[in-house]
N, C-alpha and C positions, 0 to 999 in steps of 0.2 A: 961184649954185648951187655947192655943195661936190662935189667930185671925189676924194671919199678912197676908197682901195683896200680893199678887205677883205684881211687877212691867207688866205695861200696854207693851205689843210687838207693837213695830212699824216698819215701811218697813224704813229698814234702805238705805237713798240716795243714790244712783250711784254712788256719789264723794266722799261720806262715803269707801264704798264696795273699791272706787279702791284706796283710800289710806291708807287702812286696809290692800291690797294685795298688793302691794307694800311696805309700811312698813314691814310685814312679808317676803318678797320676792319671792312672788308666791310663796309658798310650804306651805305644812299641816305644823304646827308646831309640831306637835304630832309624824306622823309618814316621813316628808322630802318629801314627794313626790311634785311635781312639777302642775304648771296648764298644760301642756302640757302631766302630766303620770295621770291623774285624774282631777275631776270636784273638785273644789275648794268650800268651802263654809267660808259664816262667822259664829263666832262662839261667845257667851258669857259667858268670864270665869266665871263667878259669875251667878249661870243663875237667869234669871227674874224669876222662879217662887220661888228660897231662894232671890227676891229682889235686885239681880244684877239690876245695870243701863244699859243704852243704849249709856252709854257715848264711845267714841271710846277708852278711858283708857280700858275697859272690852272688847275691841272687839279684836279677835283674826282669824288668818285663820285655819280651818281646813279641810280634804278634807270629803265626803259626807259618807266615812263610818268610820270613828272617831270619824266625830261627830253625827252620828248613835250612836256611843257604848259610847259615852260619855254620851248622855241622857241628863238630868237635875240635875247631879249630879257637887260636885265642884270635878277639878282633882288636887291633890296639886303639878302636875309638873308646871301647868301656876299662872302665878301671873300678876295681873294690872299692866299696864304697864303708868306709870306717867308722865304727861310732867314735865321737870325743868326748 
């Protein structure tokens, strides 16, 4: 039996959240909806408990019931998103 750690949750910063919603451009990326047609959240593609980071490459927006139904699961429409 594997014995791997889930990566630690942190409150990810205010200037984090708003240039994660802004890169994405206010909307779920999942399902398009807007901050103004629904509450927005952050999301991580890789999640911390398969040991995703907390790095803003893994951070995505999605709105509060996508990423309800997304869970802790990986989805393979998102992929990290890299600087160059």
């Amino acid at each position: 039996m594997s014995l791997t750690r889930k990566t630690s949750r942190i409150l990810i910063p205010p200037k984090v959240r708003k240039l994660v919603f802004e890169r994405d451009g206010n909307c779920c990326k999942s399902c398009g909806k807007t901050d103004q047609e629904t509450n927005l959240t952050i999301d991580h593609i890789i999640p911390l408990a398969l040991r995703g980071s907390n790095d803003i490459s893994n951070l995505q927006t999605l709105c509060f019931d996508c990423n309800r139904r997304k869970k802790d699961r990986i989805d393979p429409r998102f992929k990290r998103r890299f600087s160059k």
